[in-house]
C-alpha positions in Angstrom: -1.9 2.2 21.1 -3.8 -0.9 20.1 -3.6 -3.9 21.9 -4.6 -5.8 18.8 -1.0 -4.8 17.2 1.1 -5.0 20.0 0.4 -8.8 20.3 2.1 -9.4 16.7 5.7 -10.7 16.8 8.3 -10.5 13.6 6.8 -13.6 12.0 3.6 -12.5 11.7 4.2 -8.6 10.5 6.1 -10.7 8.0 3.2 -12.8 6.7 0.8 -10.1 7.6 3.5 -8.2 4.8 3.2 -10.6 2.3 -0.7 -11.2 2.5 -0.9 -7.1 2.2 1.2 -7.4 -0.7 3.7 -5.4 0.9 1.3 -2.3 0.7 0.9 0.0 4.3 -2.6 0.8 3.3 -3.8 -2.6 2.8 -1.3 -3.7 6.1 -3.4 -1.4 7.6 -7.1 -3.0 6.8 -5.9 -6.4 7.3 -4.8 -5.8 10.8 -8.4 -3.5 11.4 -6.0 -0.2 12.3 -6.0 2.9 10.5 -2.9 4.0 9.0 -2.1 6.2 11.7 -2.6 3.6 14.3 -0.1 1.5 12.3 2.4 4.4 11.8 2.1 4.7 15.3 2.8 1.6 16.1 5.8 0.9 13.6 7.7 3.9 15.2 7.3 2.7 18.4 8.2 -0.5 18.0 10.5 -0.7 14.9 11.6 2.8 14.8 10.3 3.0 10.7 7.1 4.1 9.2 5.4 1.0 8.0 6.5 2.2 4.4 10.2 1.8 5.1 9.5 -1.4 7.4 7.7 -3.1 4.2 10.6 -1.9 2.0 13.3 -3.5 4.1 11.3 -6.4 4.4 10.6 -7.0 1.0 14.4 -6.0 -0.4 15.6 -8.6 2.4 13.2 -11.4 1.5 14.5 -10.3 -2.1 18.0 -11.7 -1.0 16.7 -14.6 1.0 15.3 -15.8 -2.3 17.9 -15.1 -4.2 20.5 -17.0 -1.7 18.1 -19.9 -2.4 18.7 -19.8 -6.4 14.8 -21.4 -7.2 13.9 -18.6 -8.7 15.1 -16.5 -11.5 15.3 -12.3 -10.6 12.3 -11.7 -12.5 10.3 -14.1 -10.5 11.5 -13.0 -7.6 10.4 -9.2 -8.4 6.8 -10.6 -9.1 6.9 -12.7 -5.8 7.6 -9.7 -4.0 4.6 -7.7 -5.5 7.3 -5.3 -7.7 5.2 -4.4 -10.9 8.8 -3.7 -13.4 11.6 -5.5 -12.4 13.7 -2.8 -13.2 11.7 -1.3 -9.6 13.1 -4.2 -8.3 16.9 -4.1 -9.5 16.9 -0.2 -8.7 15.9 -0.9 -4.8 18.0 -4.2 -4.8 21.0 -2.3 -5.6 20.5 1.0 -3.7 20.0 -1.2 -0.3 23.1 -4.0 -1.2 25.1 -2.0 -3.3 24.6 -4.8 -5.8 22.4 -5.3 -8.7 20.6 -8.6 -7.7 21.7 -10.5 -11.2 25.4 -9.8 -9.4 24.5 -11.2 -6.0 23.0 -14.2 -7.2 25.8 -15.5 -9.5 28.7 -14.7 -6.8 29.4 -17.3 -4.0 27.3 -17.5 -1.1 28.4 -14.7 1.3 
């Protein structure tokens, strides 16, 4: 396994996420790997292909924004790189159980 991806903590697959536009292939060229490498790496040490990973990520920044109440859904979906934000509402709701207009007018959990 590289070296070069070992030495990357949470914060900076998360910024190395958001500069990738929460794309594997592009994850991939940005940290010189192939998308093998990467696989290979996100199973070891995440137990997720970097596809999931970026999903997860993305859906829970999705609810970090949303907790912050800046930024309207349809914002946030663009942030996050989601071309409809129907894309966005459907994964939203399949990961929280909620659609994300729901989550952000109830109380802070």
């Amino acid at each position: 396994m590289s070296s070069r991806l070992e030495k990357f903590g949470a914060e900076q697959w998360e910024a190395k996420a958001r500069k990738a536009g929460f794309h594997p292939l592009q994850l991939a060229r940005l940290c010189q790997a192939s998308v093998r490498q990467l696989e290979r790496h996100f199973l070891m040490a995440f137990h997720l292909t970097p596809k999931i990973w970026l999903a997860h990520y993305r859906l829970r920044e999705g609810r970090r924004l949303l907790l912050e109440g800046l930024l309207s859904v349809k914002a946030i979906a663009f942030q996050l790189n989601f071309k409809h934000l129907s894309n966005f509402s459907r994964a939203f709701k399949k990961f929280y159980g909620v659609s994300p207009t729901k989550f952000s007018s109830r109380p802070n959990p």
